[in-house]
Each structure stands twice: as C-alpha cells, then as structure tokens.
C-alpha positions as CSV (number, residue, x, y, z in Angstrom):
1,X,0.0,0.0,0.0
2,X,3.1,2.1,-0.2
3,X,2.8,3.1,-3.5
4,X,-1.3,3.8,-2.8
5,X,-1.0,7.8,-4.4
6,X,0.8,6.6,-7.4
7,X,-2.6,3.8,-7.3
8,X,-5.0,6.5,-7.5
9,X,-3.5,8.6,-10.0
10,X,-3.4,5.4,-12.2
11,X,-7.4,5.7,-11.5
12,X,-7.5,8.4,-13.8
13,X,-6.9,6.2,-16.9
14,X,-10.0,5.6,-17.1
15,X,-11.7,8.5,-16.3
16,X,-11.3,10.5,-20.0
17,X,-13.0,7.7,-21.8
18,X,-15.7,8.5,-19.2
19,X,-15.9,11.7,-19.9
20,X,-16.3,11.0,-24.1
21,X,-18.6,8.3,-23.0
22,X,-21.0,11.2,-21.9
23,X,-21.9,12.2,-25.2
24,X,-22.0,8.6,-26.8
25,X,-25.7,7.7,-26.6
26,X,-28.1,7.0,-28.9
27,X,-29.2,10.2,-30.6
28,X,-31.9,8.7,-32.3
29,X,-35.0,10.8,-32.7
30,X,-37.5,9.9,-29.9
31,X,-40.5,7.7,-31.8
32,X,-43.3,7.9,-29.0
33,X,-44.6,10.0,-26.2
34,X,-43.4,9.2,-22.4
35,X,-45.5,6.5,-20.7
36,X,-43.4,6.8,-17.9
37,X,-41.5,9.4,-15.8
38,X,-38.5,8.6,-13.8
39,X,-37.3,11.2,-11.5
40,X,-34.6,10.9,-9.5
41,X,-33.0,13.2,-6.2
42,X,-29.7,13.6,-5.5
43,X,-28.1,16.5,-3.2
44,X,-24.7,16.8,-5.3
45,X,-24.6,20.1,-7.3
46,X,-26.1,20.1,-10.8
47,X,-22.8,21.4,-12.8
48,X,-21.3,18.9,-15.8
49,X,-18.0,19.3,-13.3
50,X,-19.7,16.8,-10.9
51,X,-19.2,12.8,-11.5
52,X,-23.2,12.1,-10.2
53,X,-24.9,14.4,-12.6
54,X,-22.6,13.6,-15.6
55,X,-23.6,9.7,-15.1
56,X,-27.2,10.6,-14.8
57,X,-27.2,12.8,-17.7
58,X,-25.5,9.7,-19.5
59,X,-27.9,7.3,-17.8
60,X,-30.9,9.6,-18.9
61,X,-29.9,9.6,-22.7
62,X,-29.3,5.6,-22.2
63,X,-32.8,4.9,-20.9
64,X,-34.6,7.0,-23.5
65,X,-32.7,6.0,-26.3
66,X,-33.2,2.0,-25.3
67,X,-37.0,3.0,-24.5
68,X,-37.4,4.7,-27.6
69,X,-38.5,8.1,-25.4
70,X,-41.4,5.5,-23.4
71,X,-39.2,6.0,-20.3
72,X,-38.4,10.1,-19.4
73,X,-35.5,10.5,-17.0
74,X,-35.4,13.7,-14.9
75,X,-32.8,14.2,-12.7
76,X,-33.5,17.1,-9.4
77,X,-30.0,18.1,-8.5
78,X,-28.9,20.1,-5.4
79,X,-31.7,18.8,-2.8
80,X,-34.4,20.2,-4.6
81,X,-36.7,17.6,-3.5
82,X,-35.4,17.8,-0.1
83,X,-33.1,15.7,2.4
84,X,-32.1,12.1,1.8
85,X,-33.9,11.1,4.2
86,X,-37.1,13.4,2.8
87,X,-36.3,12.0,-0.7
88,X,-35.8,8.2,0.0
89,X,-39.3,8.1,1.9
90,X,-40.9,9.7,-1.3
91,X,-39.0,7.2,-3.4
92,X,-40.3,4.0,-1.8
93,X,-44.0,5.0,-2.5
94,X,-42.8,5.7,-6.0
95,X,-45.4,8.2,-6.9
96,X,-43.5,11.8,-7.2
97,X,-40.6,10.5,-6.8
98,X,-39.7,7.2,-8.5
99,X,-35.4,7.0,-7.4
100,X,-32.6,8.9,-5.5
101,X,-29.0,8.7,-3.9
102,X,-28.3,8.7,-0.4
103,X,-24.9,8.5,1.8
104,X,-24.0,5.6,4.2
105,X,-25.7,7.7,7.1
106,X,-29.5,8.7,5.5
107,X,-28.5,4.4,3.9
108,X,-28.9,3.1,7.4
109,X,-32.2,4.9,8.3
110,X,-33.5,2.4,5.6
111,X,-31.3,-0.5,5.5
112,X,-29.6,-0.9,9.0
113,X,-27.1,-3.3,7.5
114,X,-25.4,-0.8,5.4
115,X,-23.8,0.8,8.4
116,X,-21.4,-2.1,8.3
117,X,-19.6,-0.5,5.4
118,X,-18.3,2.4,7.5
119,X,-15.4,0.0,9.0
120,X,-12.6,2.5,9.1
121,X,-9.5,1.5,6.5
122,X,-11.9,-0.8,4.3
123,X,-10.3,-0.4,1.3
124,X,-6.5,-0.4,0.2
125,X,-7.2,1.1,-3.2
126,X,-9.9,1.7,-5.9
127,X,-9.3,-1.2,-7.5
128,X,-10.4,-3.2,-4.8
129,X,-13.4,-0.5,-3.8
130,X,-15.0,-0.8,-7.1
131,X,-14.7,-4.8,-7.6
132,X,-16.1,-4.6,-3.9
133,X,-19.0,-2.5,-4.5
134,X,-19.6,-3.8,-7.9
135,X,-19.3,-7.4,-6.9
136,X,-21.7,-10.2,-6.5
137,X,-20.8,-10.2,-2.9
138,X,-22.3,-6.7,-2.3
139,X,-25.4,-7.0,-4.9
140,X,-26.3,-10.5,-3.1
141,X,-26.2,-7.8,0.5
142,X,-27.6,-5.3,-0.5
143,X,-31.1,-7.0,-2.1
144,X,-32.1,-7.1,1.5
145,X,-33.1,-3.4,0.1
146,X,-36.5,-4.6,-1.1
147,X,-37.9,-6.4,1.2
148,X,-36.4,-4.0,4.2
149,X,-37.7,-0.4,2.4
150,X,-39.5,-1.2,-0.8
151,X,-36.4,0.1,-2.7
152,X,-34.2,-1.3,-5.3
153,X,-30.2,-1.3,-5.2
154,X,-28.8,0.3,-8.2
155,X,-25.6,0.8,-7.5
156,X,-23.0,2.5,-5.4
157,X,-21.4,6.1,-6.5
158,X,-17.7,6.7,-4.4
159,X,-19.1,10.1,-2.8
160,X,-16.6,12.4,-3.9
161,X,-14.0,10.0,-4.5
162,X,-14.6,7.9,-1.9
163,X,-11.1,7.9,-0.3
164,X,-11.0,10.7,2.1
165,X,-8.2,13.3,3.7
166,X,-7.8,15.1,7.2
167,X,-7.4,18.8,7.2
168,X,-6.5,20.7,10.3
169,X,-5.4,23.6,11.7
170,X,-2.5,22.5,14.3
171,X,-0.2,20.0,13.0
172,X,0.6,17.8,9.8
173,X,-1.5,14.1,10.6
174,X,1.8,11.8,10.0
175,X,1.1,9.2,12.9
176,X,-1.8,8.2,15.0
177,X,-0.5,10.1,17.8
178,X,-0.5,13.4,15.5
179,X,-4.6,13.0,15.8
180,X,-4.5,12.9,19.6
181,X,-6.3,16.0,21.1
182,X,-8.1,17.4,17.6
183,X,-11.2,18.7,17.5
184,X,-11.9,16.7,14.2
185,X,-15.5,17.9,12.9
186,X,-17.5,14.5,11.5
187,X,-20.3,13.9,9.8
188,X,-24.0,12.9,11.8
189,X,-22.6,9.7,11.9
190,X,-21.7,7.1,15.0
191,X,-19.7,5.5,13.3
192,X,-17.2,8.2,12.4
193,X,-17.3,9.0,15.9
194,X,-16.5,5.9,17.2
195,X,-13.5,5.9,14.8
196,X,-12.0,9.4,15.8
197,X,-12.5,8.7,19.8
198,X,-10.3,5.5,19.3
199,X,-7.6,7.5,17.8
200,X,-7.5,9.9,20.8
201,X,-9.5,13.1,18.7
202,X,-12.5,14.4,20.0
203,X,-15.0,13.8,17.5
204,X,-17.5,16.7,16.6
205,X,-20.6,16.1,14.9
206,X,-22.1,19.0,12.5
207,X,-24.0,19.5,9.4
208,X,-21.6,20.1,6.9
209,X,-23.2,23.8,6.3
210,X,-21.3,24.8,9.6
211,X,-18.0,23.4,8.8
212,X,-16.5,26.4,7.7
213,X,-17.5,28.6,10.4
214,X,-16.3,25.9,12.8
215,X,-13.2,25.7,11.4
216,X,-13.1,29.4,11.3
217,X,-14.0,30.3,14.9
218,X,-12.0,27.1,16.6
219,X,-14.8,25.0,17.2
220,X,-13.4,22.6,15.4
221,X,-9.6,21.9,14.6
222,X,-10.2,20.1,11.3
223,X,-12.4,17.6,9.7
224,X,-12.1,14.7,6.7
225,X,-13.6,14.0,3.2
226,X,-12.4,13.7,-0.3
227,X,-9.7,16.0,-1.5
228,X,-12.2,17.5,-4.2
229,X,-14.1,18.8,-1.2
230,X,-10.7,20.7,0.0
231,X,-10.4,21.9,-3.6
232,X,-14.4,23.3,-4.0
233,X,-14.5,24.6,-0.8
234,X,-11.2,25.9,-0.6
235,X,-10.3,24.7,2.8
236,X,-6.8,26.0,2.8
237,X,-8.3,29.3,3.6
238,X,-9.2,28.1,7.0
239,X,-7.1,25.2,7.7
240,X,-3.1,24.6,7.2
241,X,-2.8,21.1,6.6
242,X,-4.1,18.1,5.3
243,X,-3.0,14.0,4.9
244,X,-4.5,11.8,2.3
245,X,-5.2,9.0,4.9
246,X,-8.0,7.0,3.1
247,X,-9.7,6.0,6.7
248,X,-12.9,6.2,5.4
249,X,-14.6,5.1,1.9
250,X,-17.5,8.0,1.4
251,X,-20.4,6.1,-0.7
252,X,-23.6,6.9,-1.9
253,X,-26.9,4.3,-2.8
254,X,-28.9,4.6,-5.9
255,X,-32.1,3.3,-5.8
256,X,-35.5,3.1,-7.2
257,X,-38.9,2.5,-6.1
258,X,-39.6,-1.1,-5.9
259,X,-43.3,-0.5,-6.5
260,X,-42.5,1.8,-9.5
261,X,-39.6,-1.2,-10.9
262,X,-42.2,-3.5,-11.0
263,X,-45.0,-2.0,-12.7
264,X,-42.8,-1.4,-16.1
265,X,-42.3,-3.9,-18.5
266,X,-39.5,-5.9,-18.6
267,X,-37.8,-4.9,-21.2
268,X,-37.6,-0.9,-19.5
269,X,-36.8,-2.6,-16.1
270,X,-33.8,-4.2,-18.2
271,X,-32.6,-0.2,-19.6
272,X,-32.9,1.1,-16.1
273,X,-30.5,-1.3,-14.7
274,X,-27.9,-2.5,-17.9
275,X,-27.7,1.7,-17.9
276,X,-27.3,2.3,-14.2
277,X,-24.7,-0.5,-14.3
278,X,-23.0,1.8,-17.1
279,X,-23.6,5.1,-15.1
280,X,-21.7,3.9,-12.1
281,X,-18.6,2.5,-14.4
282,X,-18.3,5.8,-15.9
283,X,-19.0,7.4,-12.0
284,X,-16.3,5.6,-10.7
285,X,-13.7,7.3,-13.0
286,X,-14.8,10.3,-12.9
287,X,-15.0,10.6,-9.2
288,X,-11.0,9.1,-9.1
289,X,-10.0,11.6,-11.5
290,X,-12.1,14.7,-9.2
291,X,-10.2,13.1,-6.5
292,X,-6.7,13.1,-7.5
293,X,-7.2,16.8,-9.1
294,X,-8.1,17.9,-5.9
295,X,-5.5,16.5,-4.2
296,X,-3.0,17.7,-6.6
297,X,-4.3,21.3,-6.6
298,X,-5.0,21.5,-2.7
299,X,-0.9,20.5,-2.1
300,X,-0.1,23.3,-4.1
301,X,-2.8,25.7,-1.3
302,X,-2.1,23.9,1.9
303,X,0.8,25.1,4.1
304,X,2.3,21.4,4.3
305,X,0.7,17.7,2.5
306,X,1.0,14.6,2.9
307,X,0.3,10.8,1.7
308,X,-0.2,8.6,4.5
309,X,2.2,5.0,3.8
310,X,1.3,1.8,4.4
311,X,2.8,1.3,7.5
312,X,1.1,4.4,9.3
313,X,-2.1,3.4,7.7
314,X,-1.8,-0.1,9.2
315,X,-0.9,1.4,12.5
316,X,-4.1,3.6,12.3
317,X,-6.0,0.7,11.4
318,X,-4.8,-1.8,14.3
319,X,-6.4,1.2,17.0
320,X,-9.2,1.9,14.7
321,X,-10.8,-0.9,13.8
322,X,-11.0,-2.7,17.5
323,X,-13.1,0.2,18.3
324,X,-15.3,0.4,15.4
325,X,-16.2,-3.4,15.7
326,X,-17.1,-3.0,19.1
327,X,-19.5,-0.3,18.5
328,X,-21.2,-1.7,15.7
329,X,-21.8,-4.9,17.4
330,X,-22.6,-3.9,20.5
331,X,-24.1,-0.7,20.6
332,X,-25.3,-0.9,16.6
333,X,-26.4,-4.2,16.7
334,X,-25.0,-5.7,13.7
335,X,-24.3,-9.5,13.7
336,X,-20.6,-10.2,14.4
337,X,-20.8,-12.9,11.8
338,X,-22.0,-10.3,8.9
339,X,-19.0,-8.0,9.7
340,X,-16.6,-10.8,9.1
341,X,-18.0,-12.1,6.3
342,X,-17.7,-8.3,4.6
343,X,-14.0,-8.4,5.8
344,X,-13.8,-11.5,4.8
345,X,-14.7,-10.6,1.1
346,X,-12.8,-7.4,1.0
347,X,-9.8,-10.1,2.0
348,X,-10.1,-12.0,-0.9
349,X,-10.4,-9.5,-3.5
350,X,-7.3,-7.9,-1.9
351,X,-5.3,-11.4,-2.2
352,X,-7.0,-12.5,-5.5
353,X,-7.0,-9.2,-7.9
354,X,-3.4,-8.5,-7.9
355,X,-2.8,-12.6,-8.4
356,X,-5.0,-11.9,-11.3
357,X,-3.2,-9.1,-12.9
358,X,0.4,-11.3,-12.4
359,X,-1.1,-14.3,-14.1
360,X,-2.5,-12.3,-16.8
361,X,-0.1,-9.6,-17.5
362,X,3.2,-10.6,-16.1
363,X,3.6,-13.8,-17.3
C-alpha cells in the first residue's frame, strides 16, 4: 500500500473515456410520447464538473434512447426535493418521486445493515473499492433493500472519490498520535465518531453547512472527506494542513422505487439497470480523477501535505478498527458474523486481484 498515491492517479486512466462516453448515446429521434417518468433526487450540485450528474445525464440519454422516449428520466440536483432522508421516503412510494441517492448515514435509516460498510480502513485502493461495490458479494447484501424499504439497489457512487483526507489547523496528521487531542469535525454519523475517539481526537458532529465557520472560529480543529471537497471549498483558507489518509470510503446508494420497478415492462426494467450499471462505471472514474485533481491542486494551497504510507495506515488501522467493531456490534447491533464475512470478502479481492493481474499480464 506504499505506493497507494501513485494507485490513484493510475485511476484516472480511465476517467477521459468517461468523460467522451458522456456524449456517446443513442441520438436517435424519440418515436413515441413518455409512458413513464422517472425522477430521481440527488443533493450533489447540478454542474457537468460533478461525476453524479454527468452519469445521470449519461444514464438519462441511455434509458430514453433503449426506450425509444417511453421511459423520461429527470434528474432534481442540489436537494431540490429535499433531504435524503425526505427524498428516500418519497422514493419508496414511487409516486412523485420514483429513485434517489443517499450516503452511508441517510442508507442506514433504511437498510440498518449498510452501516457495516463504515469499517474505518476498508479499502486499500480503488481497485479493490470498485470490484467490492460492484461485486456479486455486495449485490447479493444489498437485495435485502427490497424487502427492508420497498427500494431497489442500483448501485454504489464513491461520494466524492470515496477515499477521504484530514485537514487541520495544528499539526501535519503523520502518525496516530498526530490525531490525539483534535477537535476533528464528522459527519452525523456514530460511526465516524466511534472511529475518531479510538484514535485519541474528540469527534464533533455537525451539518456540513457549519463546517467552515467551525473551522473558522475554533470550534473545530479540522475535519475529513475527499480531497475534491478541500479543492471546492477551498479549505486552505481556513485550515493549514491536510494528509491523504483513506480511513474512510464515502459512498452513496442509488435506488428506485420497488413498487414503480415492477410496474414497467420488462424490457424498460432491463434499460434502467444494464444503464445504471453503465452510469456507475463511468462514476467511478470520474469521481477518481475529481479526487486526484483535488489533491494535486489542494498540495499546491495547503501550508504542508502529505500521503499517509502503508505502514502508518496499518498502525491507524490496528487502534481503529477494534473500536469500530465494538461499536457496531454492540451498541449498533449488527451480527458479528456479517462484519466478518464483509471483511472477509474485502480479504479475498485484496489477495485475489493483484494474483490476477500477475497471471494475466506478467507472465
């Protein structure tokens, strides 16, 4: 895992065939009228420069193209419909609203299970996070999403590139004990907290609409999330220093009414998903390249940077994880026997993809 910076700008690769994927659907003139409306919610901005609206602009023109216009895709950026939490509740009735994205917090509201995925130092790279996410493993998990909520799993979306970075106002993050004493803002989840308090920070939930004041004003010493985030929001403008420590995956759920799914006809059911499937491919680059600009741009902003190595990470890992898996068996309630079996997988596909690439490519 040494080498895990060089890994994610490798990511990138892939992400400018994404972006000339965008404009590759059919352009076929539209035959019919809609006879069905699929809206879907997301709170990410609306802009073309954001990996969530550029898949669902692709998966819009995929749908209507392989409906012939029957199926009408309109996609309500921004949280114009309201919080995830508003917008998943209107999804599983399927009237208004017929799909939307949510993060791993709003996800557990709905589908407790999902909280399981918030294990701190999941992933070692992308490779393994989408062969994870996009797995058999993960679809066979998260069906439980239908009978649980009345909602279909579409797929998962790395919430602005998944792989997230401290930022803080007092010291460069090198080694766990750098974290010891920070006021480290988190999101409204227990899980996060549970992470930061076993790695000696005192964890500060807020809305992440008062992040910069808190930052600002001292109420908080620094916070985490992807490096695009720093590079938006310019963070360097009221914090000094930040550490591309990949402790936490940031995902987001697409789903669809279950009601609404099953009501199509097949043959529409199979365009909504072969194109999701297509959407979250392209996503996934898109959201690695966002990443690694950010990253790139905020080092050049940032008083001092710096990539976390493998051995650090491990380190962090060994105090971290303890602590999670208490909480979320004891206090969350999740089986222990379901939290090893998700380590388990991420395990193999840790062992088995780089045996795959030798035996293919190295021979």
């Amino acid at each position: 895992m040494a080498d895990w910076s060089s890994r994610m700008k490798a990511a990138a690769a892939c992400a400018a065939a994404a972006a000339l994927m965008i404009g590759v659907a059919g352009t076929a003139g539209v035959a019919r009228a809609q006879d069905h409306t699929m809206a879907i919610a997301h709170l990410s901005p609306g802009s073309l420069d954001n990996a969530i609206q550029v898949a669902l602009t692709h998966f819009k023109s995929q749908v209507e193209s392989k409906t012939d216009g029957a199926v009408e895709v309109e996609i309500f950026a921004a949280g114009q419909l309201g919080s995830e939490v508003e917008t998943a509740k209107q999804a599983q009735g399927g009237d208004l609203l017929q799909s939307t994205i949510i993060s791993s917090g709003a996800m557990s509201s709905f589908y407790p299970r999902y909280q399981v995925i918030t294990a701190p130092f999941l992933f070692p790279n992308y490779r393994v996070a989408h062969a994870f996410f996009d797995g058999e493993w993960f679809a066979d998990f998260m069906s439980g999403t239908v009978e649980e909520a009345g909602l279909r799993y579409l797929g998962t979306f790395d919430d602005g590139g998944g792989f997230v970075a401290f930022t803080n106002n007092e010291r460069l993050i090198k080694t766990p004990a750098d974290i010891e004493g920070l006021k480290i803002r988190v999101e409204e989840n227990p899980a996060h907290v549970a992470t930061m308090k076993a790695l000696g920070a005192s964890a500060t939930p807020l809305p992440w609409g008062e992040v910069i004041t808190a930052l600002s004003t001292g109420l908080a010493d620094g916070q985490f999330n992807a490096p695009g985030v720093s590079r938006n929001f310019k963070l360097w403008e009221v914090n000094d220093y930040t550490t591309l420590s990949g402790h936490v995956y940031n995902s987001q759920a697409w789903l669809v009414s279950e009601e609404w799914f099953q009501s199509l006809p097949q043959e529409y059911q199979e365009a909504i998903v072969t194109s999701a499937r297509e959407a979250i491919e392209l996503a996934h680059g898109i959201n690695s390249l966002y990443s690694i600009i950010g990253w790139e741009m905020s080092c050049e902003e940032f008083k001092e940077c710096y990539v976390l190595p493998a051995s650090e990470r491990d380190a962090m890992a060994e105090i971290a994880r303890p602590a999670w898996r208490e909480w979320i068996v004891n206090d969350f309630g999740i089986a222990e026997s379901e939290v090893d079996a998700l380590l388990g997988e991420v395990e193999r596909l840790t062992a088995e993809l780089p045996a795959e690439d030798l035996e293919r490519y190295g021979r």
